[in-house]
N, C-alpha and C positions, 0 to 999 in steps of 0.2 A: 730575612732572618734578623733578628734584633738585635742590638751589640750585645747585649748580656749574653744572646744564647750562642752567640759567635765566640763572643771571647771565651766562655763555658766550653765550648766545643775545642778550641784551641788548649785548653787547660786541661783537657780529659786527653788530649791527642799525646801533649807532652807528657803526661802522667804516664800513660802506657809506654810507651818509646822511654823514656826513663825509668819503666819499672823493667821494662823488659832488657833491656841493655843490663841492668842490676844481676839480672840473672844469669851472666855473663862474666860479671864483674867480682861478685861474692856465693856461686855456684853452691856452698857450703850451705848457706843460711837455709836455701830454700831445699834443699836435700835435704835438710834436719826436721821440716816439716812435713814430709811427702809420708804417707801413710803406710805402714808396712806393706797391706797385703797389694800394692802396686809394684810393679818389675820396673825395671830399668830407671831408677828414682833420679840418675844425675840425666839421663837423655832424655826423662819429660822434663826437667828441669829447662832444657835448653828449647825443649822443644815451644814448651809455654814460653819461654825467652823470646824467641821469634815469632810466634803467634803478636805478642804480644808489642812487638817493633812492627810488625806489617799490619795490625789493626791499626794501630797510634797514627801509623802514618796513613792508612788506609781513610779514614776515618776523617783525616782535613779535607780529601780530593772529593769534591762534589758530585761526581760520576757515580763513586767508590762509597760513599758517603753510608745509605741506606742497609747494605750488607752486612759493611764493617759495624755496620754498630749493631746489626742482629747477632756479627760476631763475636762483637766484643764479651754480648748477654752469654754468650754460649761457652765463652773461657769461663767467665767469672761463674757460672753452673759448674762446669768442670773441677775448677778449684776448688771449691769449693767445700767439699770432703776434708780436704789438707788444713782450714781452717778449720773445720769442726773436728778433726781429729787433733790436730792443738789444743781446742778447750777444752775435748774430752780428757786430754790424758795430761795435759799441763805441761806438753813438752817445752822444752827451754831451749834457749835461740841466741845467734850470736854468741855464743861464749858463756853465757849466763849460767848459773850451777840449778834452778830453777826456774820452772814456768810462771808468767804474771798473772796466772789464778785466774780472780774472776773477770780482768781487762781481756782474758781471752774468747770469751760469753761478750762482754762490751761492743767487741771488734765487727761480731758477727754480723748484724743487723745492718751494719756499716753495708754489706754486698749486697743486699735490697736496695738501699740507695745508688750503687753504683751500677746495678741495674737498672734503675729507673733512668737515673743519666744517660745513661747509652740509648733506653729505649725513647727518650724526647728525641732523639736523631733517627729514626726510625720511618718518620714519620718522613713524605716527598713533599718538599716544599713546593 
């Protein structure tokens, strides 16, 4: 593996493990996004929380490597609703009295990419 795609790899790993800790940390934020017609909004909350520290971590160990990251694809699917039901309805985050419009549309495209990231690790070296 090449240092970029290592160090890449180590930068996706802590991204998840730090996103998912977050949802742990500020349980609010990501409840404000979670789309109505889903149940239990703060327990997927956590649940994505830990999804999301056992891929991160999943996802360094070379063993674990190829799964985690088809796992990864398959949160970032999941969520995925949650961000579009954001930009559908402009909901407002953090505290904010309004949603950021069309950075909400901006963001989206962004989870193709971070799909494709994951799925470069997919591949058995």
């Amino acid at each position: 593996m090449s240092t970029t795609k290592k160090a890449l790899l180590y930068l996706m790993g802590a991204l998840y493990v730090f996103a998912g800790v977050m949802h742990f940390v500020r349980p609010d934020f990501y409840v404000q996004i979670m789309p109505p017609y889903l149940p239990w909004h703060l327990e997927l909350v956590y649940l994505s929380g830990i999804a999301e520290i056992v891929l991160g971590i999943a996802v360094l160990i070379p063993a674990w490597r190829v799964p985690a990251a088809w796992g990864i694809i398959a949160l970032l699917i999941a969520v995925f609703p949650a961000n579009l039901h954001v930009a559908l309805n402009n909901v407002p985050v953090g505290g904010a009295t309004e949603g950021l419009g069309i950075w909400n549309w901006v963001r989206l495209p962004f989870q193709a990419l971070f799909i494709l990231w994951a799925w470069w690790y997919t591949k058995d070296p």
